[in-house]
Legacy VTK file of the C-alpha trace (Angstrom):
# vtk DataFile Version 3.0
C-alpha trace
ASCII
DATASET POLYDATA
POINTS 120 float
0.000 0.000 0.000
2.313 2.598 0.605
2.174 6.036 2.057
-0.653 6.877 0.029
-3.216 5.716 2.929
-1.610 7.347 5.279
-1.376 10.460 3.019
-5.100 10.497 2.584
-5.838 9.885 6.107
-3.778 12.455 7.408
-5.477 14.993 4.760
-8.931 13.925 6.399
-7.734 14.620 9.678
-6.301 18.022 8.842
-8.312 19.437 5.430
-11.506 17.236 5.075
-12.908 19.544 2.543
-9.970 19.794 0.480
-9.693 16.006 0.494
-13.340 15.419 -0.646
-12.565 18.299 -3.724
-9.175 15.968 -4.580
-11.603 12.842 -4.445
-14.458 13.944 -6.188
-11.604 15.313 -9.380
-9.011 12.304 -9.478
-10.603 9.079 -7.601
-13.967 8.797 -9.158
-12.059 9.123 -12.534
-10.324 6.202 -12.049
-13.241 4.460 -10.307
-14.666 3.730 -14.347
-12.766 1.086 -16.867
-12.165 1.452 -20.119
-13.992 -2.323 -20.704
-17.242 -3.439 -19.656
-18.081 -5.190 -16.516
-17.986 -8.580 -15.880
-21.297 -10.805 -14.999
-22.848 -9.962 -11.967
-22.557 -14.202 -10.501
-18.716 -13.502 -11.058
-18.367 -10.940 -8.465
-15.676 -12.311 -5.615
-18.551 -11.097 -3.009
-20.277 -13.901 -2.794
-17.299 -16.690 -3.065
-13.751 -17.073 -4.682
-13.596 -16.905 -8.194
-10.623 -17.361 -11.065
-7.329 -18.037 -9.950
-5.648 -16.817 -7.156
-2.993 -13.884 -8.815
-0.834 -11.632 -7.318
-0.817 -8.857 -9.808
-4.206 -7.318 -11.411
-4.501 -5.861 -14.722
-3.268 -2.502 -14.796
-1.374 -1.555 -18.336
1.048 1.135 -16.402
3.904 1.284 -14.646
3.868 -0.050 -10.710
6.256 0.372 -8.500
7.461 -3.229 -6.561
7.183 -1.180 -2.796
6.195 2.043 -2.203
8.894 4.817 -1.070
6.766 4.697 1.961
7.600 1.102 2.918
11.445 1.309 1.834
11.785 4.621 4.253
9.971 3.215 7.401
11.716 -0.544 6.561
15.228 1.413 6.178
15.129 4.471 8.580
18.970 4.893 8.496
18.768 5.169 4.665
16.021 7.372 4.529
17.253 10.003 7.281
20.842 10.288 5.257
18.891 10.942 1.785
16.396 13.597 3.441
19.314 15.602 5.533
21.358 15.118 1.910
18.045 16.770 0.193
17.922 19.649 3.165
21.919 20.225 2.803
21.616 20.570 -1.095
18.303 23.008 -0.687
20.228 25.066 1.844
23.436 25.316 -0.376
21.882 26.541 -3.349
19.328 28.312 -1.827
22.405 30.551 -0.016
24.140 30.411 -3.063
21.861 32.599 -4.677
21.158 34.634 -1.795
25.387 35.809 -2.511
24.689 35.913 -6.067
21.546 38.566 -5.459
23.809 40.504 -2.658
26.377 41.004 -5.060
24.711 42.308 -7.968
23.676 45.327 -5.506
25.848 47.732 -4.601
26.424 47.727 -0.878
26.252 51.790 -0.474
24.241 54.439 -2.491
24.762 57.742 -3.328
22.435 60.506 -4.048
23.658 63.819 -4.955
21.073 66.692 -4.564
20.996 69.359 -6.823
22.284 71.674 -4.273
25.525 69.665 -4.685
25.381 67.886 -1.916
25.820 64.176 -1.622
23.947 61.287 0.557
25.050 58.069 1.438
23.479 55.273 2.412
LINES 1 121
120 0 1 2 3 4 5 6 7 8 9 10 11 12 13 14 15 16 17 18 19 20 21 22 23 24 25 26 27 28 29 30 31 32 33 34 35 36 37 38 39 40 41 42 43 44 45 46 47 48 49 50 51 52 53 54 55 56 57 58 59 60 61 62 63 64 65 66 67 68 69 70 71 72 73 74 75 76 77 78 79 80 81 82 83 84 85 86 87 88 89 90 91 92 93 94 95 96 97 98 99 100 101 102 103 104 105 106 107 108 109 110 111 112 113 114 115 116 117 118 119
């Protein structure tokens, strides 16, 4: 499953509305196939039916465990990579505080038509 249930549930807990606008737009989208429906006696309510299989029919991509699972299974791992992401964000984001500081020019000058001259 992932972090995706525990995603949504902490988005009920916090923004309930704002969870039920995300449902209604993405979630009943993909509630509808793009074939028809199978015969209502071959259900899997009422009883097993076909063989037991591990993976269902979806055409895309899936992922064999969640980045959920591998960070809570490998804590270690997962710390190093997010304080690796922080140091990187911090490092560029203060490099381009210096580049901004040094395009302006630490003092101004204003000279008055009087002559005079202002610095600040």
């Amino acid at each position: 499953m992932g972090g995706g249930g525990r995603a949504i549930t902490a988005l009920n807990n916090w923004v309930p509305s704002l969870l039920d606008k995300f449902m209604e737009n993405v979630f009943v989208k993909q509630e509808k196939a793009d074939y028809p429906p199978q015969p209502r006696d071959n259900n899997g309510l009422d009883g097993a039916i076909g063989s037991l299989e591990e993976r269902g029919n979806y055409p895309g991509y899936t992922r064999e465990s969640s980045f959920y699972t591998q960070a809570t299974t490998h804590p270690l791992a997962a710390a190093a990579l997010i304080g690796a992401g922080v140091a990187i964000t911090a490092a560029l984001l203060n490099s381009s505080k210096d580049k901004n500081s040094a395009r302006r020019p630490k003092h101004v000058t204003t000279t008055y038509p009087d002559g005079t001259r202002e610095v600040h």
